[in-house]
C-alpha positions as CSV (number, residue, x, y, z in Angstrom):
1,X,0.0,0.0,0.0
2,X,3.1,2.4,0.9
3,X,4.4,1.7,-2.4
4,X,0.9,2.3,-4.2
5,X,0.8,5.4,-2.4
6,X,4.6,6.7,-3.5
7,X,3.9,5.7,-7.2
8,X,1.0,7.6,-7.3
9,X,2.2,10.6,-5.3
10,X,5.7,10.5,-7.8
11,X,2.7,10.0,-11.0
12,X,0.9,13.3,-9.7
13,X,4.1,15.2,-8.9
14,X,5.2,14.7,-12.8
15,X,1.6,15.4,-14.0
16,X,1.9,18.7,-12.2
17,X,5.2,19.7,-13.1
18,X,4.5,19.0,-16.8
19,X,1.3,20.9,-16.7
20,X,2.9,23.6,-14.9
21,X,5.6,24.3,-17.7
22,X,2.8,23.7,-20.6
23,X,0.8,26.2,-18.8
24,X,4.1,28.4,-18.8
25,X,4.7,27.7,-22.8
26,X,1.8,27.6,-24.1
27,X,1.5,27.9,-28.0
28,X,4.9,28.2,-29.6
29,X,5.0,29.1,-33.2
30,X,8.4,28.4,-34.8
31,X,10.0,29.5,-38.1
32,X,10.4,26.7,-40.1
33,X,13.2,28.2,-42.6
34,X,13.6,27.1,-46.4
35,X,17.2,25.8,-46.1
36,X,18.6,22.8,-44.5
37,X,19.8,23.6,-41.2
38,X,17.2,25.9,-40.7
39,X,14.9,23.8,-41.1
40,X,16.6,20.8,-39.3
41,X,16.9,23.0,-36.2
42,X,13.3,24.3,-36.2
43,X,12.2,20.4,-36.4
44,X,14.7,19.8,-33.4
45,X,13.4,22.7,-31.7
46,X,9.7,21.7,-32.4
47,X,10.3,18.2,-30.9
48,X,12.2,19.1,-27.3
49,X,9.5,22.1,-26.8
50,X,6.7,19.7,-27.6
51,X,8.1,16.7,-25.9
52,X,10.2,17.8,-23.0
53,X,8.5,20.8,-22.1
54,X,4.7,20.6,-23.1
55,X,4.8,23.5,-25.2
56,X,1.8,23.1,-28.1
57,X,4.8,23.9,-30.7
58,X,3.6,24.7,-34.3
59,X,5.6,25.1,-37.4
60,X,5.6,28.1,-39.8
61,X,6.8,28.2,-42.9
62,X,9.6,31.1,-43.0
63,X,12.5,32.2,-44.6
64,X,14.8,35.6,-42.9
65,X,13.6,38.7,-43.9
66,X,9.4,37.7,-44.0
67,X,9.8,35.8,-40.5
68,X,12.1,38.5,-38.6
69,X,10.2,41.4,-39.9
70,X,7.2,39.9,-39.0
71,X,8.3,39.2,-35.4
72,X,9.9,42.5,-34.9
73,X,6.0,44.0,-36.0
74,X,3.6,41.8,-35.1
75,X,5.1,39.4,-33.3
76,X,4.9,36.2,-34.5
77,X,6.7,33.9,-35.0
78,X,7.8,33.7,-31.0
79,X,11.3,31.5,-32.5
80,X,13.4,32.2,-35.4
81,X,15.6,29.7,-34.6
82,X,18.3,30.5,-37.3
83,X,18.5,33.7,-37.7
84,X,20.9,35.6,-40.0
85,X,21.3,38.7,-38.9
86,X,23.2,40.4,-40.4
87,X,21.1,40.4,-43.6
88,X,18.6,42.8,-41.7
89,X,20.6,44.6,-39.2
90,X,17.8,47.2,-39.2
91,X,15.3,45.5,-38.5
92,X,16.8,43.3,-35.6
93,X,18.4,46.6,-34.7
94,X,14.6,48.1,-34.3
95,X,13.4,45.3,-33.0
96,X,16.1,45.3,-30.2
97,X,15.4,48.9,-29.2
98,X,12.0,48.5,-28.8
99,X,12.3,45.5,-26.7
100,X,10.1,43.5,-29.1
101,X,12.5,40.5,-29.3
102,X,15.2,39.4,-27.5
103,X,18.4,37.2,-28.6
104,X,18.5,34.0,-26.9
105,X,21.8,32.7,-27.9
106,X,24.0,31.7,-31.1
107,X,23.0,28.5,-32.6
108,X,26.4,28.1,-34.9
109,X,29.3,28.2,-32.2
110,X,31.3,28.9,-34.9
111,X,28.8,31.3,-36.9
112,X,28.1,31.3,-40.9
113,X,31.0,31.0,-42.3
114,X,31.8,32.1,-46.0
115,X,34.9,32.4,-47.9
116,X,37.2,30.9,-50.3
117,X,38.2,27.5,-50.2
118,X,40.3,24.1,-51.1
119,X,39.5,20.4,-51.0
120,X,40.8,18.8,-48.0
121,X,42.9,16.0,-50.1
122,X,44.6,18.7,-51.7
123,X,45.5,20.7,-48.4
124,X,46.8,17.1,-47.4
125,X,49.0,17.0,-50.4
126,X,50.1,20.4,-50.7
127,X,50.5,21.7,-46.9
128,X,52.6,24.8,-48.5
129,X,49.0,26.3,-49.1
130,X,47.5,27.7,-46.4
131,X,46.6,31.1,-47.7
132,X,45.1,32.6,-50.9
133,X,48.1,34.3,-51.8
134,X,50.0,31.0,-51.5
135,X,47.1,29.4,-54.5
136,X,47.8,32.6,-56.4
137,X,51.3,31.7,-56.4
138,X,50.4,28.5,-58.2
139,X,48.1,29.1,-61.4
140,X,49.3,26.1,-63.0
141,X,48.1,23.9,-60.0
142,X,44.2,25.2,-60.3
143,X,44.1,25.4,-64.5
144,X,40.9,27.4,-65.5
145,X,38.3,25.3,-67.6
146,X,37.8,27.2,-70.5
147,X,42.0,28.4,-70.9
148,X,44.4,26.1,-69.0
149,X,47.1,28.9,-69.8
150,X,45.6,30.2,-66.4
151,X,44.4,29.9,-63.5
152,X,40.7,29.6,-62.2
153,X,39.1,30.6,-59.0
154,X,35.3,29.3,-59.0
155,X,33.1,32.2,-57.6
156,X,29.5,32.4,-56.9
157,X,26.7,32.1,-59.1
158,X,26.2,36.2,-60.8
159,X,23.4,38.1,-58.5
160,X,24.8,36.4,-55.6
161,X,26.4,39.3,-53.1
162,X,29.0,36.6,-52.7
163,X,29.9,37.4,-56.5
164,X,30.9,41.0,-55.6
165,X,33.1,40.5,-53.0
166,X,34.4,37.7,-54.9
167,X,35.1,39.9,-57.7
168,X,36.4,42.9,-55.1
169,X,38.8,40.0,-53.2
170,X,40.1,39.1,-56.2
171,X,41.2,42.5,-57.4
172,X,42.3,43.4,-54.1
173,X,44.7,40.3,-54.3
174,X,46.0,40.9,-58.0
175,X,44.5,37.7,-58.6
176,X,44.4,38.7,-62.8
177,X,48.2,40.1,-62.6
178,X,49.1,36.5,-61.1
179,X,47.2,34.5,-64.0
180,X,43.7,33.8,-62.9
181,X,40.3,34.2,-63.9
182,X,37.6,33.8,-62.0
183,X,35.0,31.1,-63.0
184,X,31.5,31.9,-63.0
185,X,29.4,28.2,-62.2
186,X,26.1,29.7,-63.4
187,X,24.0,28.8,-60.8
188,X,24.1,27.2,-57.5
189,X,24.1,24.1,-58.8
190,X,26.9,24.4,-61.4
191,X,28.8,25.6,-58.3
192,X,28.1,22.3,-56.3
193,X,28.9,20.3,-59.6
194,X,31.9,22.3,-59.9
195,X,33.4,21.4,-56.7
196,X,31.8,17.7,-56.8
197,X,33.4,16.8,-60.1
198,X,36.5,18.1,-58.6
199,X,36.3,16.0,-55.5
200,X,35.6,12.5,-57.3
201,X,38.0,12.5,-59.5
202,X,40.6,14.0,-56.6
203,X,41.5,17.5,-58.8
204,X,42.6,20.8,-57.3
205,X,39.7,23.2,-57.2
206,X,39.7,26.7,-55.1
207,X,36.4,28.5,-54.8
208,X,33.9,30.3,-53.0
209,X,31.4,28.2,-50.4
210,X,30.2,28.7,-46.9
211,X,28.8,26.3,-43.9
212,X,27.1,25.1,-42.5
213,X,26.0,22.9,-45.9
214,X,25.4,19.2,-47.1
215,X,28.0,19.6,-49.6
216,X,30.3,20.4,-46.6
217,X,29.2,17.6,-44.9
218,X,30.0,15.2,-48.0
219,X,33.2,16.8,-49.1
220,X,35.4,18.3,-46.4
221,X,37.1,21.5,-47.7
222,X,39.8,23.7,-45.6
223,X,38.9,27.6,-46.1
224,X,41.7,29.6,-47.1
225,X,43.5,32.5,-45.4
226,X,42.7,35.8,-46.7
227,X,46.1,37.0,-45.8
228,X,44.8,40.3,-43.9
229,X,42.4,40.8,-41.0
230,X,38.9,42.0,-41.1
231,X,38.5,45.3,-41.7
232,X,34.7,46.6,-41.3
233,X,35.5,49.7,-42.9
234,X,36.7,48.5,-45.7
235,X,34.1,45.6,-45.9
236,X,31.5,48.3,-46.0
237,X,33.1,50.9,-48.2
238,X,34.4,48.8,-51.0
239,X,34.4,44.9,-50.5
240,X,30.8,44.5,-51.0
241,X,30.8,47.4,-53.5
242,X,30.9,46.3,-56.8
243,X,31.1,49.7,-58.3
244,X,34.3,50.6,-56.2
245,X,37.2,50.7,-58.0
246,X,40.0,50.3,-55.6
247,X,39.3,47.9,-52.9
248,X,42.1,46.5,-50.5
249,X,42.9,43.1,-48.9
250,X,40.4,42.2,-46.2
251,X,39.7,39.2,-44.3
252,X,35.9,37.5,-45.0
253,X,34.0,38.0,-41.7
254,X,32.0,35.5,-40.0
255,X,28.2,35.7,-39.9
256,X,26.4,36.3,-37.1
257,X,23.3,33.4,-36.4
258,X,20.9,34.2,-33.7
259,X,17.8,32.8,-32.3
260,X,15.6,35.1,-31.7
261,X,12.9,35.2,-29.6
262,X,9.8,37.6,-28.9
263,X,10.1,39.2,-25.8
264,X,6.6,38.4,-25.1
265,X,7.4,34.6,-25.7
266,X,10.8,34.9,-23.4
267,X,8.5,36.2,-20.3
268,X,6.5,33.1,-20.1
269,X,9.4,30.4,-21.4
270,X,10.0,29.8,-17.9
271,X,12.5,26.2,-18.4
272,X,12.0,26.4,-22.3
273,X,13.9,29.8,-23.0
274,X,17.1,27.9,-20.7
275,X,16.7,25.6,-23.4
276,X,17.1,27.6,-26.3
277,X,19.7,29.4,-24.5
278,X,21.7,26.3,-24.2
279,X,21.1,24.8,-27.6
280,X,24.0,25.4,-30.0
281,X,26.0,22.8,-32.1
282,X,29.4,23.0,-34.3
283,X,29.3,23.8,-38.3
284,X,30.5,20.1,-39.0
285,X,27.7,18.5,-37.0
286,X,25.6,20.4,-39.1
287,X,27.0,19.3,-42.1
288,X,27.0,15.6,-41.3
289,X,23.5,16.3,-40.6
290,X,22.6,18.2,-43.7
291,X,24.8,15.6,-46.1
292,X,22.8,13.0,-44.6
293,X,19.5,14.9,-45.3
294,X,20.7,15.3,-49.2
295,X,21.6,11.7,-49.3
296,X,18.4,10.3,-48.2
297,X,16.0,13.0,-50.0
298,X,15.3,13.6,-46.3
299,X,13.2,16.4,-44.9
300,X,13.7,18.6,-42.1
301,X,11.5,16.3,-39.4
302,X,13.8,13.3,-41.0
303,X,16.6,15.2,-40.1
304,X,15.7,16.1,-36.7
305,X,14.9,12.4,-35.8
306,X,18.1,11.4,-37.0
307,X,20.2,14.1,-34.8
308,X,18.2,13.0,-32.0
309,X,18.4,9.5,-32.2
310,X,22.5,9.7,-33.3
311,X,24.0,12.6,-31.2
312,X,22.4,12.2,-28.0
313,X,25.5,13.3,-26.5
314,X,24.9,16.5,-27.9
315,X,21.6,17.8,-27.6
316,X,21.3,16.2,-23.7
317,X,23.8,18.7,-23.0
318,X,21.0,21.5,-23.8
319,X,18.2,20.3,-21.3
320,X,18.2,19.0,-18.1
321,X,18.2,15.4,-17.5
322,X,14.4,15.0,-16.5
323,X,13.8,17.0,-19.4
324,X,15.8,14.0,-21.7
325,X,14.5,11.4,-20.3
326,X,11.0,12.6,-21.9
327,X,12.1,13.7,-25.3
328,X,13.8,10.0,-25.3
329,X,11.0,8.1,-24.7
330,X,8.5,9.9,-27.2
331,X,11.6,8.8,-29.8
């Protein structure tokens, strides 16, 4: 009878405290970005809210400038998950000042990151190239497709603002006084066949791409030393200006991720905002998670399950052990 008693005491006791953070939660919308990790993290975020904390957690499809802008005004969604904030610096700027949302943490530890870039079997056999002045040393070593007389950096797709400062590094550099042209892929995927074809068949290749990204997560690359440190000013006065006609040796900067949350939302997180302030992950776990995404035709709830079910290690990390123990059982 004592025992009967305890069980349904401890029964009661875990009815009460999962009702009491439900009450606290409530009805979370979350936006569901249109990329991979994105859309990967929403799904991951969607499952622990729901399943460890009793939130009623609800998708919405979203992408950065619609979702942010939306919560900065009307406030919804309550999560942008990935944020990328430095495409609307206003706006989160505004958003900030008027204490409509709030930043909850940085989901990349190591943030966006963009740049040029070599396979990682070619770093391996050439360990003299560490920097981009090093490759522009060596035009024979990366010969262009269309004249092997010199040698080619692949940029990003035209339209792209990657192809500006692509175009602006590469003057800044003397990359045509040293023998290269850049190579324009076309579109996003001529770029990833570019640097796929490259990879299979073990070539050298140097060329613009970023992470966190499935092709990252297929084919490791090491990113390439700009040979000078960041310099905002000159970022903003003539790197990303395609017009300018004398730009100088700058560093690629790192983008800045964010969740962000509505401030109304953070009020009444209670447990769930210590959550999203706890969850963050490296690039290359995103990458293996992404690649495996591409490789299975996988979507974003695919994706989450697989994380969740293979990296436990990581993501117990984020929530308290109670708070585990619920999201693994409803797995």
């Amino acid at each position: 009878m004592g025992r009967m008693l305890y069980s349904a005491a401890l029964v009661g006791a875990l009815l009460a405290t999962t009702s009491y953070a439900a009450a606290e939660c409530g009805r979370v919308t979350i936006a569901n970005m249109n990329w991979q990790s994105g859309e990967v993290l929403a799904n991951i975020d969607q499952i622990i809210l729901s399943e460890g904390y009793g939130c009623e957690a609800e998708l919405l499809a979203g992408d950065t400038v619609p979702s942010i802008t939306s919560m900065v005004e009307r406030g919804q969604p309550d999560i942008v998950p990935e944020g990328w904030v430095n495409v609307v610096p206003d706006i989160v700027g505004h958003g900030l000042s008027e204490e409509r949302i709030v930043i909850a943490s940085e989901p990349l530890i190591e943030g966006g990151v963009a740049g040029i870039w070599i396979p990682s079997y070619l770093a391996e056999e050439h360990p003299e190239i560490t920097t981009l002045q090093d490759v522009l040393e060596r035009p024979e070593l990366f010969p262009a497709p269309e004249d092997a007389s010199k040698g080619g950096i692949v940029t990003s797709p035209q339209g792209w603002g990657a192809a500006t400062i692509m175009s602006q590094l590469f003057k800044a550099n003397g990359g045509e006084e040293a023998g290269f042209v850049l190579v324009d892929p076309g579109s996003a995927a001529g770029l990833d066949g570019s640097l796929a074809r490259a990879y299979e068949r073990k070539e050298p290749w140097v060329g613009y791409y970023w992470a966190p990204t499935a092709m990252m997560g297929k084919y490791p690359m090491v990113r390439l030393d700009l040979g000078a440190p960041y310099d905002e000013e000159e970022w903003d006065r003539c790197t990303t200006v395609a017009e300018c006609p004398d730009p100088q040796p700058t560093e690629w900067p790192r983008d800045t991720v964010q969740t962000l949350v509505t401030t109304e939302f953070a009020e009444r997180a209670g447990p769930a905002l210590d959550y999203l302030q706890a969850r963050a992950w490296m690039n290359d776990t995103v990458n293996e998670i992404s690649a495996y995404m591409t490789d299975n035709q996988a979507t974003g709830e695919d994706g989450a399950f697989y994380f969740l079910n293979n990296y436990e290690d990581i993501w117990s990390e984020w929530v308290s052990p109670d708070v585990a123990e619920r999201v693994k059982s409803s797995l």
